[in-house]
Backbone as CSV, one residue per row, in Angstrom:
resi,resn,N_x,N_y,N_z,CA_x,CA_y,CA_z,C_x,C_y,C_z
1,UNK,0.829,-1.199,0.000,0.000,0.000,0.000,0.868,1.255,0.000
2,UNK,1.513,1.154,0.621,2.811,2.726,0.800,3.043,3.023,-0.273
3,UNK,3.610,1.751,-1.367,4.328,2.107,-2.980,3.527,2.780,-2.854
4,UNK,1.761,2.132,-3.709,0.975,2.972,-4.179,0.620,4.225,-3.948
5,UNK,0.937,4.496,-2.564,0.840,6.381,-2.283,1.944,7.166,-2.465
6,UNK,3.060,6.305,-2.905,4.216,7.068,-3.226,4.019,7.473,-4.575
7,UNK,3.528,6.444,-5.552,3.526,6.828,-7.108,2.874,7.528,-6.823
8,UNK,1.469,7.696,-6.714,0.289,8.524,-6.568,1.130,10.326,-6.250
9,UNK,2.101,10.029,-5.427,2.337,11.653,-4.622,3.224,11.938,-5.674
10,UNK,3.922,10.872,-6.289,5.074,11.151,-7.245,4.002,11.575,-8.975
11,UNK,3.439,11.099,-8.974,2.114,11.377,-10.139,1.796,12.464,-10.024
12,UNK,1.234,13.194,-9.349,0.402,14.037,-8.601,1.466,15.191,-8.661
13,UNK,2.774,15.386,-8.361,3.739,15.839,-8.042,4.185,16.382,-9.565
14,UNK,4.224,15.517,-10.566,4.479,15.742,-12.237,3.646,16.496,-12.556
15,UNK,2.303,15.843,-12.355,1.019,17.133,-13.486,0.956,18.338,-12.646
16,UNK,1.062,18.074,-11.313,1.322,19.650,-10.955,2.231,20.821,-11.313
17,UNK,3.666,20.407,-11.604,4.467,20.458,-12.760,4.077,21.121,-13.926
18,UNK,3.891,20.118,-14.583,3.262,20.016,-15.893,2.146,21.307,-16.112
19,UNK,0.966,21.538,-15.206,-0.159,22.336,-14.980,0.930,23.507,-14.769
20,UNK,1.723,23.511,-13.641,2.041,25.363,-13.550,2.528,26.004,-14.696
21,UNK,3.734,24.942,-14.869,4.621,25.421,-15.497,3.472,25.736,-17.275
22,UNK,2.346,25.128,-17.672,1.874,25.675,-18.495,0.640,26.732,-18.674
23,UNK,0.500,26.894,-17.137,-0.084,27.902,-16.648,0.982,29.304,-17.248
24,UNK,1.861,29.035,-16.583,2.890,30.103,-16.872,3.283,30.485,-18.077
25,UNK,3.483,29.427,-18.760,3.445,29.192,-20.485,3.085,30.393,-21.104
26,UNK,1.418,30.326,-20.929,-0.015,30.477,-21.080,0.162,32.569,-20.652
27,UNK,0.816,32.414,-19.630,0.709,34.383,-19.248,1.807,34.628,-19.365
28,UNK,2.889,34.360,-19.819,4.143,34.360,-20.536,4.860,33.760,-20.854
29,UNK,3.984,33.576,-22.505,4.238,32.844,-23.570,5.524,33.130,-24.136
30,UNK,6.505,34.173,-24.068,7.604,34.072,-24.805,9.132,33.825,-24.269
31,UNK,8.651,33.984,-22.543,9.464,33.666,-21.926,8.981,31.993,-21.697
32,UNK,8.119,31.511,-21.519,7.964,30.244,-21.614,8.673,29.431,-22.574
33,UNK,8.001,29.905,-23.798,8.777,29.467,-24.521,10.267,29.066,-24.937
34,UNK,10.649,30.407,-24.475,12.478,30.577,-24.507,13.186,29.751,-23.773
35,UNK,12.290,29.351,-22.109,13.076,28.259,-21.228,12.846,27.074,-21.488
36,UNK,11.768,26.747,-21.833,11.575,25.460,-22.479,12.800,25.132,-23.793
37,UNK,12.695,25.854,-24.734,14.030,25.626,-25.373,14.904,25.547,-24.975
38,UNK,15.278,26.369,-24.193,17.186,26.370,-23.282,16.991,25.309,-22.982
39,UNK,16.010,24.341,-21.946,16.503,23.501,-21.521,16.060,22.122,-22.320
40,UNK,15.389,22.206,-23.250,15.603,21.696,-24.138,17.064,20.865,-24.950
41,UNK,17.324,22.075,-25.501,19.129,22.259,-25.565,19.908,21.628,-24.676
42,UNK,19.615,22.168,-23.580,21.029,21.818,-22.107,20.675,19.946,-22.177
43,UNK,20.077,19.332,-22.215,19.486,18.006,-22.055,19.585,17.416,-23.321
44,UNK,19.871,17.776,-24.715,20.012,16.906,-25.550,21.214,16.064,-25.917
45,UNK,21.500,15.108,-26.528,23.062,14.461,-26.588,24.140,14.998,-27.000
46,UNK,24.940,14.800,-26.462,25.801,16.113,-26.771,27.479,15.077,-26.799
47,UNK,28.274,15.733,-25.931,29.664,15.240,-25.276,28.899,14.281,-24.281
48,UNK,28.208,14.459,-23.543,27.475,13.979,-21.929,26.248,13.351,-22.938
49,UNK,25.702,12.024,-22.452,24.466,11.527,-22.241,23.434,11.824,-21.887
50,UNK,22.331,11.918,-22.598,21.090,12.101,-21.606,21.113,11.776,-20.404
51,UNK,21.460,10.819,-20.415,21.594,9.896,-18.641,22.343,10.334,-18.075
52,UNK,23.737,10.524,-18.528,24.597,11.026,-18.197,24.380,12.670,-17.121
53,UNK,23.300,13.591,-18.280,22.549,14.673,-17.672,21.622,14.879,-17.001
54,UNK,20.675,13.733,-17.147,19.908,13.554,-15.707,20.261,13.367,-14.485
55,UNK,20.905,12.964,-14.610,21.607,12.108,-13.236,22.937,13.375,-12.850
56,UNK,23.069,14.154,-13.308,23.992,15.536,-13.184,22.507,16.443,-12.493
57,UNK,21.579,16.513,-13.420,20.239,17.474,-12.950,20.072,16.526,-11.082
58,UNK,20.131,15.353,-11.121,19.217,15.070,-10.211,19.808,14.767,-8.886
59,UNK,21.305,15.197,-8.907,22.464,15.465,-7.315,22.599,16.833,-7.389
60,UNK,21.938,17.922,-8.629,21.788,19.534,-8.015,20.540,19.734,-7.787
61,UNK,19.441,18.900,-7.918,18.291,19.289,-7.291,18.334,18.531,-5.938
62,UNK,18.864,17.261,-5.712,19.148,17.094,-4.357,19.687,17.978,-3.721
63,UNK,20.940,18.377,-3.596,21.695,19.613,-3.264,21.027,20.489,-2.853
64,UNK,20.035,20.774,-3.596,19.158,22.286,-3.604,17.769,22.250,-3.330
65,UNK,17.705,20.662,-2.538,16.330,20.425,-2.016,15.177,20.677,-2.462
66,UNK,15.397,20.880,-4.056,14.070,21.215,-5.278,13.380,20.202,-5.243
67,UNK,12.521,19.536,-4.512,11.400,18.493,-4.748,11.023,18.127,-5.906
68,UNK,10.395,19.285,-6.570,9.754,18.853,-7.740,10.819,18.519,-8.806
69,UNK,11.975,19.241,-8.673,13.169,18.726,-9.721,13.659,17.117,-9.418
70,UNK,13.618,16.514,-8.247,13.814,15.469,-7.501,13.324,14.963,-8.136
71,UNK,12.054,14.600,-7.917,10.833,13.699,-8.837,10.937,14.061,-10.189
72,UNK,11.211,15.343,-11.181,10.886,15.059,-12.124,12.797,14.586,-13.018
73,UNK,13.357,14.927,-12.216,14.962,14.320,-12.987,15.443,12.645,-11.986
74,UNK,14.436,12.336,-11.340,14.556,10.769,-11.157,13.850,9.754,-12.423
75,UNK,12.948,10.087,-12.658,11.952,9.940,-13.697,12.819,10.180,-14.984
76,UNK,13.411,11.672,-14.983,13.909,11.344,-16.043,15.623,10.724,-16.147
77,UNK,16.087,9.743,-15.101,16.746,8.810,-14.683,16.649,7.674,-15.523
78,UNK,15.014,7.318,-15.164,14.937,6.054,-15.065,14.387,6.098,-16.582
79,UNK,13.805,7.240,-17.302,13.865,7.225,-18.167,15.134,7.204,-19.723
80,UNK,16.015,7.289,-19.056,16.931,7.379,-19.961,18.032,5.705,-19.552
81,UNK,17.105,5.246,-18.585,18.068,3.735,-18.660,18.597,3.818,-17.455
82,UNK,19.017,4.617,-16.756,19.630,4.811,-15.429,19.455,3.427,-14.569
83,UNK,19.879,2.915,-13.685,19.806,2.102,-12.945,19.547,2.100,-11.309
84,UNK,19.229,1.908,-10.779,19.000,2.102,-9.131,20.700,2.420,-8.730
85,UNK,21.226,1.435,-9.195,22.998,2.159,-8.469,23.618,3.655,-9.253
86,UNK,23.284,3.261,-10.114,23.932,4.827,-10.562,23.146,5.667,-10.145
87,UNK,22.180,5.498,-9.807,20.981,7.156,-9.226,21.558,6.835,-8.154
88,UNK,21.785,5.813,-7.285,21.786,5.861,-5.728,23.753,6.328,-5.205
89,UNK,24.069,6.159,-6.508,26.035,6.267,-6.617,25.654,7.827,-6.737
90,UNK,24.958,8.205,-7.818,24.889,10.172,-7.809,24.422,10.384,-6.174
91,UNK,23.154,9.869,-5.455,23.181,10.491,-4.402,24.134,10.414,-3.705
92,UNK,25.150,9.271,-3.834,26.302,9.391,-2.879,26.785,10.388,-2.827
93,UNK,27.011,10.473,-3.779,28.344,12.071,-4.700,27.561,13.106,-4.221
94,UNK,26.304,13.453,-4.411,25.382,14.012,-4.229,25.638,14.965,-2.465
95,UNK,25.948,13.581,-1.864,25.876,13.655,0.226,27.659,14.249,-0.055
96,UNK,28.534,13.926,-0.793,29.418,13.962,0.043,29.498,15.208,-0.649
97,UNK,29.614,15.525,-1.907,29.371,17.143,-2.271,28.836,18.571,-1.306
98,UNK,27.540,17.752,-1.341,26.778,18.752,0.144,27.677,18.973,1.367
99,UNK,28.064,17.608,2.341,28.554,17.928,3.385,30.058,18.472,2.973
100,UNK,30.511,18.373,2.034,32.205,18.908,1.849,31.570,20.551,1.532
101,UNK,30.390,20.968,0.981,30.121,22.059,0.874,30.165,22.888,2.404
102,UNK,29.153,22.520,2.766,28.842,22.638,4.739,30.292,22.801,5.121
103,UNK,31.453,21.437,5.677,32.647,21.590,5.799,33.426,22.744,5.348
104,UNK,33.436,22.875,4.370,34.361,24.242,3.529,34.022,25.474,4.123
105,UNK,32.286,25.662,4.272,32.208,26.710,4.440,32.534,26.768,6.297
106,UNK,32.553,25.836,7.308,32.443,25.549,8.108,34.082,25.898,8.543
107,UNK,35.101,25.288,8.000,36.332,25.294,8.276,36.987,26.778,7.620
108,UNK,36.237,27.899,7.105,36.954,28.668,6.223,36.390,30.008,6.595
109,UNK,35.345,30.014,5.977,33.910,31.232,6.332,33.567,31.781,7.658
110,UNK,33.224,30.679,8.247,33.089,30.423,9.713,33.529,31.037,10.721
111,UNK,35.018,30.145,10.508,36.274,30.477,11.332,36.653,31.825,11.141
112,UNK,36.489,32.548,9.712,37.107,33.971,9.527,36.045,34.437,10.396
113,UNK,34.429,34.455,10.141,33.567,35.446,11.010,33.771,35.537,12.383
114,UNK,33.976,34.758,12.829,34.641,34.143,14.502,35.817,35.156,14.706
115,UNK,36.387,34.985,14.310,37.770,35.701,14.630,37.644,37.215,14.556
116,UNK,36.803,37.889,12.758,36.500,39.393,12.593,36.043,39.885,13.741
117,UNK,34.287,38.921,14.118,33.397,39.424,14.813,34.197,39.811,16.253
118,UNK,35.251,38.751,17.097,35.470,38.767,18.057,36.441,39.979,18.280
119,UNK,36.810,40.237,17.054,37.833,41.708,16.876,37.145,43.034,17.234
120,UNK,35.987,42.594,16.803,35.055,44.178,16.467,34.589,44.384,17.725
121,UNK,34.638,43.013,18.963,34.060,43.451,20.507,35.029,43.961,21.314
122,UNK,36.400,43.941,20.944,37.774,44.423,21.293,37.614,46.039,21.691
């Protein structure tokens, strides 16, 4: 029973998608248009794979906690052949990207504000 409410939320999750984004279309039609092409473009075969680019789209929408990009560049994962390990190998890359992001800024950023701020109570 769970699957089934997962597709359902993951279903549900696309045409909502699908509906805004041609809502938007619809009251600006030429900018609609224009992004739909770009990314059109950015996603076709190129040097990199379709798959290859989904699975690039779908550890920066993890990253960037875009839900609806989540669901709709898993989909288009599994649409281009992807496999459960290579989507689940990108989320790896995906985690350690993020937390080396966190880290960096943690060991670098951080530490400088710490030190400025504690100057400026001097």
């Amino acid at each position: 029973m769970e699957h089934f409410a997962s597709t359902n939320r993951t279903e549900a999750a696309l045409n909502e998608y699908k509906m805004g984004l041609g809502n938007f279309t619809h009251k600006m039609p030429e900018l609609g248009r224009q992004y739909n092409a770009f990314t059109q473009e950015c996603f076709k075969e190129g040097a990199l794979s379709q798959k290859e680019k989904q699975l690039i789209a779908l550890g920066i929408s993890v990253a960037s906690q875009n839900e609806y990009c989540i669901i709709y560049h898993t989909k288009g994962c599994l649409d281009q052949g992807a496999t459960e390990e290579e989507i689940l190998e990108t989320i790896g890359v995906t985690a350690a990207f993020a937390g080396g992001a966190a880290m960096s800024q943690g060991v670098t950023l951080v530490q400088e504000c710490i030190t400025d701020l504690n100057q400026l109570k001097q």
